[in-house]
VOBA-1610 file (N, C-alpha, C; in pm, whole numbers, padded with zeros to 5 digits, always signed):
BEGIN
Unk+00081-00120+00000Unk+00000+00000+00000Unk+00085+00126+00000Unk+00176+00126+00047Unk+00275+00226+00082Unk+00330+00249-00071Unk+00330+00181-00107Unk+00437+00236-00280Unk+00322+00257-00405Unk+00197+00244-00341Unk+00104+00348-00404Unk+00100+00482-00389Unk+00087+00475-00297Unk+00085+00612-00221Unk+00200+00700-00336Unk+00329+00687-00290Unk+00435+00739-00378Unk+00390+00792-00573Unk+00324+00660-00574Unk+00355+00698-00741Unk+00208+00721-00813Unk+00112+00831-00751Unk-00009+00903-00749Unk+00011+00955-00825Unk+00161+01129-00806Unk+00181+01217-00870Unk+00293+01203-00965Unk+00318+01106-01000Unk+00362+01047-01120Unk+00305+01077-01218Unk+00202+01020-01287Unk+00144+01080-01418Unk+00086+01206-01445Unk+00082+01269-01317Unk+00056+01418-01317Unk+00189+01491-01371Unk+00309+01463-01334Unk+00423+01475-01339Unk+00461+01515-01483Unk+00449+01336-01537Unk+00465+01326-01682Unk+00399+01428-01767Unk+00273+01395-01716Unk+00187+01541-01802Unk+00259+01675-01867Unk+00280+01731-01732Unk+00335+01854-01704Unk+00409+01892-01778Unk+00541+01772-01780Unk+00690+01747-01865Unk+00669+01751-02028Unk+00561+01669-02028Unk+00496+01660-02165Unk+00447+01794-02226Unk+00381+01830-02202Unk+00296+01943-02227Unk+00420+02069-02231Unk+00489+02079-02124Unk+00574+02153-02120Unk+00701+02162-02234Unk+00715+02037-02285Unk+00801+02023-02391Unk+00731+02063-02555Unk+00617+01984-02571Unk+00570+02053-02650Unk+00482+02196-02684Unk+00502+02239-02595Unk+00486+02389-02589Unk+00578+02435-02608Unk+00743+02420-02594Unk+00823+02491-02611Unk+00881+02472-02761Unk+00828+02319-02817Unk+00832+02309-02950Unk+00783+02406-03058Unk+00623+02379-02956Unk+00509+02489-03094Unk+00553+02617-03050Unk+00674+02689-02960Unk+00669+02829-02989Unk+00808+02815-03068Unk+00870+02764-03070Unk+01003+02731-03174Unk+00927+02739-03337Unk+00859+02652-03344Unk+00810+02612-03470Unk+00749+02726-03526Unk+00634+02783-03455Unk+00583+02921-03477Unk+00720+03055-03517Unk+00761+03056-03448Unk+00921+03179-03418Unk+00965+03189-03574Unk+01024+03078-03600Unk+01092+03017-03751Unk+00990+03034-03849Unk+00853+02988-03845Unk+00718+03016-03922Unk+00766+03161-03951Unk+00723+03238-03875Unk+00715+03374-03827Unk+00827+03453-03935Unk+00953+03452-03907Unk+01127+03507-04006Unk+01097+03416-04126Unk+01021+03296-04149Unk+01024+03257-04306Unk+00954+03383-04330Unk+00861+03373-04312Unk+00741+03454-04390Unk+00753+03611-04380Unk+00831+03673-04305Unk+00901+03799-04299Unk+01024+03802-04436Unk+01121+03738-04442Unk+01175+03739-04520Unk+01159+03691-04671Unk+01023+03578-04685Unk+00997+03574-04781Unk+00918+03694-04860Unk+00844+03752-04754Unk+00805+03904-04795Unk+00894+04040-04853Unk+00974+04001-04816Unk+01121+04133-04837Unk+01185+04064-04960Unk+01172+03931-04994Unk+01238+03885-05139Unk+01127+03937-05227Unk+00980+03894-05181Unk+00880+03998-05267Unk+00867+04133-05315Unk+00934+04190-05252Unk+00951+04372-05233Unk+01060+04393-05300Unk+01138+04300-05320Unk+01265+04333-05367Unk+01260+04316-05514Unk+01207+04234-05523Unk+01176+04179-05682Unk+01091+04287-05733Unk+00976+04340-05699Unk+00876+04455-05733Unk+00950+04573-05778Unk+01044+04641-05660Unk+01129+04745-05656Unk+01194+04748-05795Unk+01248+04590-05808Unk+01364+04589-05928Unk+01294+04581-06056Unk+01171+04523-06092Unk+01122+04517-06211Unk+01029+04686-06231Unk+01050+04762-06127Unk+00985+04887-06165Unk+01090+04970-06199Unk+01254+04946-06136Unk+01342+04993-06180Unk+01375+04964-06361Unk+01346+04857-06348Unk+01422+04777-06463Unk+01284+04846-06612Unk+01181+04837-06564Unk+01075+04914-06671Unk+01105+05051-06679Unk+01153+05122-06570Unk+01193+05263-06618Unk+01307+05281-06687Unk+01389+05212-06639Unk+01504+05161-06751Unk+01516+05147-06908Unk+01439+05027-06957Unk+01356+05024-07034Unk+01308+05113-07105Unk+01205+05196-07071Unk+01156+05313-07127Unk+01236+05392-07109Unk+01348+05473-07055Unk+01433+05581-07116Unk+01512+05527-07208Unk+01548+05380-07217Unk+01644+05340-07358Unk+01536+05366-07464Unk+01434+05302-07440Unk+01328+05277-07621Unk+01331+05430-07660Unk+01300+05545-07556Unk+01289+05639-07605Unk+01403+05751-07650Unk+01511+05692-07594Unk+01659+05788-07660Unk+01706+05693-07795Unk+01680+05565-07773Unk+01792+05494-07881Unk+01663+05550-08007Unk+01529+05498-08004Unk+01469+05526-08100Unk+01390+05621-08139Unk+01415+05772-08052Unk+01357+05886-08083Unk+01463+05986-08048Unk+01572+05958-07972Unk+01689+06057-07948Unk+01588+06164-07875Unk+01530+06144-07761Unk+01422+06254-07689Unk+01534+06356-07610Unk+01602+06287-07533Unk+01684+06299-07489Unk+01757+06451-07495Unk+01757+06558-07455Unk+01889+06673-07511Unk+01999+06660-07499Unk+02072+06678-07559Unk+02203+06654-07555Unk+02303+06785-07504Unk+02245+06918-07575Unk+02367+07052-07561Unk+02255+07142-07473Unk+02124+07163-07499Unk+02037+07261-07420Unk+01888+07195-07335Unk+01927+07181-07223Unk+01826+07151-07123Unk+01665+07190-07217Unk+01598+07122-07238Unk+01417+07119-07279Unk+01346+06999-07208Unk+01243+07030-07169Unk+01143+06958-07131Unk+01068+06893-07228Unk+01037+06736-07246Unk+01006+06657-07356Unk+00868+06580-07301Unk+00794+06560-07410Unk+00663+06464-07342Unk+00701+06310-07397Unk+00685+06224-07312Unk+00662+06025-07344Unk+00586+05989-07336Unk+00569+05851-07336Unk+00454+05775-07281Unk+00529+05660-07223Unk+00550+05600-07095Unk+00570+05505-07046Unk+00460+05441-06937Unk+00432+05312-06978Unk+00351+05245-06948Unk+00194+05268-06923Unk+00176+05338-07032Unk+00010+05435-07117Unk+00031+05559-06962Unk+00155+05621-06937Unk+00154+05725-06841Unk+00200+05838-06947Unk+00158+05940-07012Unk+00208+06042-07022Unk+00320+06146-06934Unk+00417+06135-06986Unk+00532+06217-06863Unk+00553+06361-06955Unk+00644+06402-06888Unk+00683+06527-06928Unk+00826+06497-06830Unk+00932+06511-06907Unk+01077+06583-06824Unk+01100+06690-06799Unk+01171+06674-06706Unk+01219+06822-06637Unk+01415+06809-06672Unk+01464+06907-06764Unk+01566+06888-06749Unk+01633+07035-06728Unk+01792+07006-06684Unk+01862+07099-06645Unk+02000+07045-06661Unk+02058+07162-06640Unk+02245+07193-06701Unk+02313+07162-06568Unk+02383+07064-06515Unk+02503+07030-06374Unk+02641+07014-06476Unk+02665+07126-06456Unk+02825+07111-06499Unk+02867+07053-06606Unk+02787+07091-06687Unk+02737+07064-06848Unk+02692+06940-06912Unk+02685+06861-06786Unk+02585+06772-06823Unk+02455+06810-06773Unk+02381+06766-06912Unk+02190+06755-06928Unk+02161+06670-06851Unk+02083+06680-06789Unk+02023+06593-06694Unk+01869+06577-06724Unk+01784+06509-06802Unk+01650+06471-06772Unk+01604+06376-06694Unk+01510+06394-06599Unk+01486+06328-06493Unk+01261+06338-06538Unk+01190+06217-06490Unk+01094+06225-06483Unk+01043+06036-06417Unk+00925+06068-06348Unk+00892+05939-06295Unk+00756+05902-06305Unk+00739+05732-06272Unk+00593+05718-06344Unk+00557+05617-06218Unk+00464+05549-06249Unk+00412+05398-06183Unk+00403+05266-06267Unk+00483+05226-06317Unk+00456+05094-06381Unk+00362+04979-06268Unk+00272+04931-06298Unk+00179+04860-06229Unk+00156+04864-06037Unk+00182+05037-06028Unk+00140+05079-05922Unk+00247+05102-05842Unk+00362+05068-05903Unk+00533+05088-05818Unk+00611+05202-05854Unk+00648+05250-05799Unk+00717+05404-05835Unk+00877+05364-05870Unk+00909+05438-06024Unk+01002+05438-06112Unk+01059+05558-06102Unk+01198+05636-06032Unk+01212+05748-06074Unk+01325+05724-06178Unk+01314+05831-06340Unk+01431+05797-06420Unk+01494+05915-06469Unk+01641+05892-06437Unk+01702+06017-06446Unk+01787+05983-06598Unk+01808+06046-06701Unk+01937+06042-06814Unk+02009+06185-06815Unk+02153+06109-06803Unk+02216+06206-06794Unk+02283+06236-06923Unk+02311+06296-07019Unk+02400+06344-07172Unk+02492+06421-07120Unk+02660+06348-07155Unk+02744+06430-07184Unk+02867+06440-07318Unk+02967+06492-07326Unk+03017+06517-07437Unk+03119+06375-07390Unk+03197+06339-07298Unk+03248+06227-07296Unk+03230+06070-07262Unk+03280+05990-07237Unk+03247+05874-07271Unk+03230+05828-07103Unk+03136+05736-07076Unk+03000+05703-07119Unk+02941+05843-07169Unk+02852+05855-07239Unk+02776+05970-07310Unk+02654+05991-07274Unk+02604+05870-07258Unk+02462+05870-07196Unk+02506+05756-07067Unk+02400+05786-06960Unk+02351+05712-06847Unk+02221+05767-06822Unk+02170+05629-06787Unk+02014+05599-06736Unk+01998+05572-06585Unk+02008+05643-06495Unk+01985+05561-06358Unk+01850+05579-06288Unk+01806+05482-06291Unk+01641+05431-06205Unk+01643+05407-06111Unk+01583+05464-05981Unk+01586+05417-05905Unk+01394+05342-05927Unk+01367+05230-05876Unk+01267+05164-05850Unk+01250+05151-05717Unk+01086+05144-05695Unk+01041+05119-05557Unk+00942+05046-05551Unk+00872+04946-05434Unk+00795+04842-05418Unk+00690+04910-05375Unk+00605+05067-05372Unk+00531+05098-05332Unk+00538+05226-05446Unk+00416+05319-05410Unk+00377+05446-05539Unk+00483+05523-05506Unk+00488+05629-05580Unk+00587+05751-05545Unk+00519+05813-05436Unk+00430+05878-05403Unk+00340+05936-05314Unk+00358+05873-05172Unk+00337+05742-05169Unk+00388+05676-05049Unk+00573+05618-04982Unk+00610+05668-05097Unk+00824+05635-05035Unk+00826+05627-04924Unk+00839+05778-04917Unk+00872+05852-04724Unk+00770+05838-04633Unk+00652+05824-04638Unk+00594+05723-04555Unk+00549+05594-04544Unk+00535+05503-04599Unk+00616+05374-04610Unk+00674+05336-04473Unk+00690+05222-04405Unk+00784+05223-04325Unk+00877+05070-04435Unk+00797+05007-04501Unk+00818+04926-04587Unk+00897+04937-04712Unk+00897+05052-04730Unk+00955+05070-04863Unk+01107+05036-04954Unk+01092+04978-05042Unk+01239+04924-05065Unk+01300+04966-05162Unk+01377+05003-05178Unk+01491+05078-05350Unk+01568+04963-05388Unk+01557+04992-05532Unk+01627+04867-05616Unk+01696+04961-05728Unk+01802+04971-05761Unk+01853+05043-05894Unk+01874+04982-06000Unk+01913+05068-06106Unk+01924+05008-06208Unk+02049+05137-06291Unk+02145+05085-06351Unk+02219+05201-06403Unk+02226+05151-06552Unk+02255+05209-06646Unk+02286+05154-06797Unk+02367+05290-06816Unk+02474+05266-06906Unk+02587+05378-06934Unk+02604+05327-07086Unk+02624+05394-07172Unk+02658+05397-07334Unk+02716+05500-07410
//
């Protein structure tokens, strides 16, 4: 009778141990859940950023290689169309390079695209910056991600 007594709180015991272990499993398992799916989100953003870079890209080549929009010696403001967006550039003279700069939304992601014209070599550069959210929202964003893109010729 006596070595009953003893082993009552035994399977209460086990319980405890039990339960206690797999609880510390499912918050492990959850934790790791948790940084996949954070970081698989930021490979998403990143990819967005870069294909809005890479379309503004894009559209300042189609439109210098095959319309020369571009100024080369006197800063003018030019109208496009990238991605059925009507733009207009804004350009200006830095130390005698032309600089046209103008930005759009390719499928809701903000493209800013700058070309720069000068007299030496590279002659032209295209640098885009792309973003995973509109232009309107960048700086507030706490999300927001930049992806570049440069082309020089």
């Amino acid at each position: 009778m006596k070595g009953r007594k003893r082993e009552k709180g035994f399977t209460l015991m086990l319980a405890a141990l039990i339960a206690s272990v797999t609880l510390a499993l499912g918050t492990s398992i959850f934790a790791l859940a948790q940084k996949e799916l954070s970081l698989s989100s930021v490979g998403r953003d990143s990819q967005f950023a870069f294909y809005a870079a890479d379309t503004g890209a894009e559209c300042a080549l189609y439109w210098d290689i095959r319309f020369q929009l571009f100024p080369t010696t006197t800063p003018t403001s030019k109208n496009l169309t990238c991605d059925n967006e009507a733009k207009t550039t804004s350009a200006s003279n830095v130390d005698g390079d032309i600089i046209s700069s103008f930005e759009f939304e390719p499928n809701g992601y903000c493209a800013k695209v700058s070309v720069t014209k000068r007299d030496t070599n590279p002659r032209t550069k295209i640098h885009v910056d792309g973003y995973n959210t509109t232009c309107a929202n960048i700086q507030s964003s706490s999300h927001a991600l930049e992806r570049s893109v440069d082309l020089k010729y």
